[in-house]
Backbone as a printed PyTorch tensor [residue, N CA C, xyz], in Angstrom:
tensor([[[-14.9240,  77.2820, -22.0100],
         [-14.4650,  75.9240, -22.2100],
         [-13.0280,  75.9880, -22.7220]],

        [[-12.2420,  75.4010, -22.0890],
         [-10.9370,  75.2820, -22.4930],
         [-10.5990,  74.8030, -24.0040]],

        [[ -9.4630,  75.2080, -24.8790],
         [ -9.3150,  74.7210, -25.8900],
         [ -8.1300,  73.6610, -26.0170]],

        [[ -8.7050,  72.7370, -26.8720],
         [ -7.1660,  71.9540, -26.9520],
         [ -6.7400,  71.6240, -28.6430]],

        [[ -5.2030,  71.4190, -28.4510],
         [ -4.7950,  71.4690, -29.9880],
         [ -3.8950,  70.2550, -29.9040]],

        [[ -4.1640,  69.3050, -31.0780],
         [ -3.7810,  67.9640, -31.7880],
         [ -3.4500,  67.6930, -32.5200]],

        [[ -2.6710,  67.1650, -32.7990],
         [ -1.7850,  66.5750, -34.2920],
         [ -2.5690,  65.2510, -34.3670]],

        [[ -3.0710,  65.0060, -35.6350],
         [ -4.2870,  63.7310, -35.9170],
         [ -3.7910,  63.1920, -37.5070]],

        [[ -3.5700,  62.3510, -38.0640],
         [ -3.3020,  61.7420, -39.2590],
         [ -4.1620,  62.2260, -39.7950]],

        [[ -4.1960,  62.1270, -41.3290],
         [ -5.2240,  62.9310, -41.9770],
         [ -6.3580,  61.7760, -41.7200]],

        [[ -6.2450,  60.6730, -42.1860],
         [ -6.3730,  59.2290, -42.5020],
         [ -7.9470,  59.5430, -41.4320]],

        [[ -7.2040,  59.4010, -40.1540],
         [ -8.4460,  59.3410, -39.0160],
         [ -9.1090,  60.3240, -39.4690]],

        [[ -8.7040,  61.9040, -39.5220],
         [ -9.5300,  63.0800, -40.1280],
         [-10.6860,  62.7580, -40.4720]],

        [[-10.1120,  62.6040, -41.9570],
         [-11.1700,  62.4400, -43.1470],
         [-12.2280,  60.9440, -42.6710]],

        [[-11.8800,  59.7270, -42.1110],
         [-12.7220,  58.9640, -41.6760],
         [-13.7540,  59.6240, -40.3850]],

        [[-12.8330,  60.4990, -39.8840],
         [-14.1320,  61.1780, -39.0670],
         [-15.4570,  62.1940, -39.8310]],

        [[-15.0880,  62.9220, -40.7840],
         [-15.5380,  63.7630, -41.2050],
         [-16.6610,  63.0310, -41.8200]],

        [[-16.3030,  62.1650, -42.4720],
         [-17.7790,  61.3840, -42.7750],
         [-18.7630,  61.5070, -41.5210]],

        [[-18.7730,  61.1380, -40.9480],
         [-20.0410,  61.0720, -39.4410],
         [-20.2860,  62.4550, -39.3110]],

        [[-19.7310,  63.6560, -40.4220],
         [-20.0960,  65.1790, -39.4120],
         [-21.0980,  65.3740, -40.3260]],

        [[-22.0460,  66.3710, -40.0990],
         [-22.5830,  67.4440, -41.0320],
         [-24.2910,  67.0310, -40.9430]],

        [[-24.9040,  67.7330, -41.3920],
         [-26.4790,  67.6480, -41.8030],
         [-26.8430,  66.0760, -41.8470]],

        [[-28.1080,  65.8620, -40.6900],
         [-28.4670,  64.6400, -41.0380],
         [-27.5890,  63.4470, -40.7580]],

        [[-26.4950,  63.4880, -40.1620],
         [-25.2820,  62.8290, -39.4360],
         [-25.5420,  62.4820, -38.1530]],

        [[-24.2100,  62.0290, -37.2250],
         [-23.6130,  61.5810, -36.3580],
         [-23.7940,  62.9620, -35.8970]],

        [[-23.0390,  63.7780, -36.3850],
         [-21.9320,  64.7660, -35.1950],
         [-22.2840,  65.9450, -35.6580]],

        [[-22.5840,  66.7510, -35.2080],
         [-22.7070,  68.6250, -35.7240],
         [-21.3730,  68.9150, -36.2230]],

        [[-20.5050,  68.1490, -35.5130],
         [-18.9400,  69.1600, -35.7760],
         [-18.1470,  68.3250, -35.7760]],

        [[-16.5550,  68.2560, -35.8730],
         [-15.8640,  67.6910, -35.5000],
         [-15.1490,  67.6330, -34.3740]],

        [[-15.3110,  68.8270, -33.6520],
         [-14.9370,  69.0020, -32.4900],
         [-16.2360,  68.4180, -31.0530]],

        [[-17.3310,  67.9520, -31.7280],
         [-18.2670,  67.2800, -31.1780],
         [-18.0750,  65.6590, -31.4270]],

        [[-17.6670,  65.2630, -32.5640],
         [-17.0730,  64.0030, -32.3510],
         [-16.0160,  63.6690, -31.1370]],

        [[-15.0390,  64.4870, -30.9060],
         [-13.9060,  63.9890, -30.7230],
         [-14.1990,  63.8810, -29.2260]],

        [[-14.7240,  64.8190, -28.3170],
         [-15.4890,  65.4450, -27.5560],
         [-16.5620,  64.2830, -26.9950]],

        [[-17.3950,  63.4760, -27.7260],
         [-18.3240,  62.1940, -27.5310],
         [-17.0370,  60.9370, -27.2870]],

        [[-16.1350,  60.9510, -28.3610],
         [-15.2890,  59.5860, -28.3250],
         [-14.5590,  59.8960, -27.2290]],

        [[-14.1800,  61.0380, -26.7860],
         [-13.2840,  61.0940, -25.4160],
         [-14.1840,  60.5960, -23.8830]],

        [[-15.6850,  60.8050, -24.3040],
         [-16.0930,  60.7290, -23.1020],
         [-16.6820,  59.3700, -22.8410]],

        [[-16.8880,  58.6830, -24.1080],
         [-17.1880,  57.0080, -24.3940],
         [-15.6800,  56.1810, -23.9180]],

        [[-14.5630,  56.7680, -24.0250],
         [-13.1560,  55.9910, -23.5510],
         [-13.3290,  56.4410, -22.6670]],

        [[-13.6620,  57.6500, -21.4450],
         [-13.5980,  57.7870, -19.9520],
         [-14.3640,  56.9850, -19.1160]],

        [[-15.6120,  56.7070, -19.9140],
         [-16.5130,  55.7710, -19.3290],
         [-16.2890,  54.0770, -19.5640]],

        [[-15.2290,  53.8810, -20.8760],
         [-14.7220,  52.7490, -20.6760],
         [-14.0590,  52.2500, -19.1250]],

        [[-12.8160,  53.1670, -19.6370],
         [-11.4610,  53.0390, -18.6650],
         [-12.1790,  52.7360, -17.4650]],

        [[-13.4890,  53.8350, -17.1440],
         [-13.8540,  53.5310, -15.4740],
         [-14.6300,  52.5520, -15.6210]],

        [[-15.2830,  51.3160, -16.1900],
         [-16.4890,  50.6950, -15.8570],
         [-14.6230,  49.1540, -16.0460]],

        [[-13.6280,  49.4480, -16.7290],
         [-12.3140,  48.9230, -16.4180],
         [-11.8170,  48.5400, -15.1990]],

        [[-11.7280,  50.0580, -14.6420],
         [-11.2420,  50.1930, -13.0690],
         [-11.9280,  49.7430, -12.1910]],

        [[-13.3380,  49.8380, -12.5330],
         [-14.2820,  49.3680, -11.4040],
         [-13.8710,  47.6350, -11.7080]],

        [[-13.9580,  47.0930, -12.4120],
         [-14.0230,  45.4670, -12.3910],
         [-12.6880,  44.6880, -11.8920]],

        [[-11.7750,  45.4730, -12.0340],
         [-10.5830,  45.4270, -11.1460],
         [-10.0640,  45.6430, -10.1270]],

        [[-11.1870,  46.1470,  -9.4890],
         [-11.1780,  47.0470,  -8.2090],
         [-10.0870,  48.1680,  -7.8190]],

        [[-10.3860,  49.1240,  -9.3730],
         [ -9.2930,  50.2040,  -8.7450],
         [-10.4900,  51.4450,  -8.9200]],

        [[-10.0680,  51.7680,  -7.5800],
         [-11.4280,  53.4200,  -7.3720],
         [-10.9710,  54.7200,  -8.5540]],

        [[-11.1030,  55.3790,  -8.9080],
         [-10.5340,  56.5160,  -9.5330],
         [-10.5220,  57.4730,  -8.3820]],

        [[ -9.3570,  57.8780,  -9.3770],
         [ -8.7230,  58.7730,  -8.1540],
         [ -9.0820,  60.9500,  -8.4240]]])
């Protein structure tokens, strides 16, 4: 799996980190970020579709 590297405010950080750990949201933080990227891909396209633009 490819890796990727981000510059993130702490601000968002630490508001993410709440949702991680035992009994949580997220195993990890790199599993958050990873879920929210794929909840905005499925935005953008259910977007494109109502506008009638196909993805390309």
């Amino acid at each position: 799996m490819p890796k990727v590297s981000l510059d993130m405010p702490s601000e968002i950080l630490d508001d993410l980190k709440q949702h991680v750990g035992d009994h949580k949201k997220f195993v990890s933080v790199a599993d958050a970020i990873r879920t929210a990227c794929r909840k905005m891909l499925d935005q953008l396209d259910e977007i494109d579709a109502r506008r009638g633009r196909g993805a390309e």
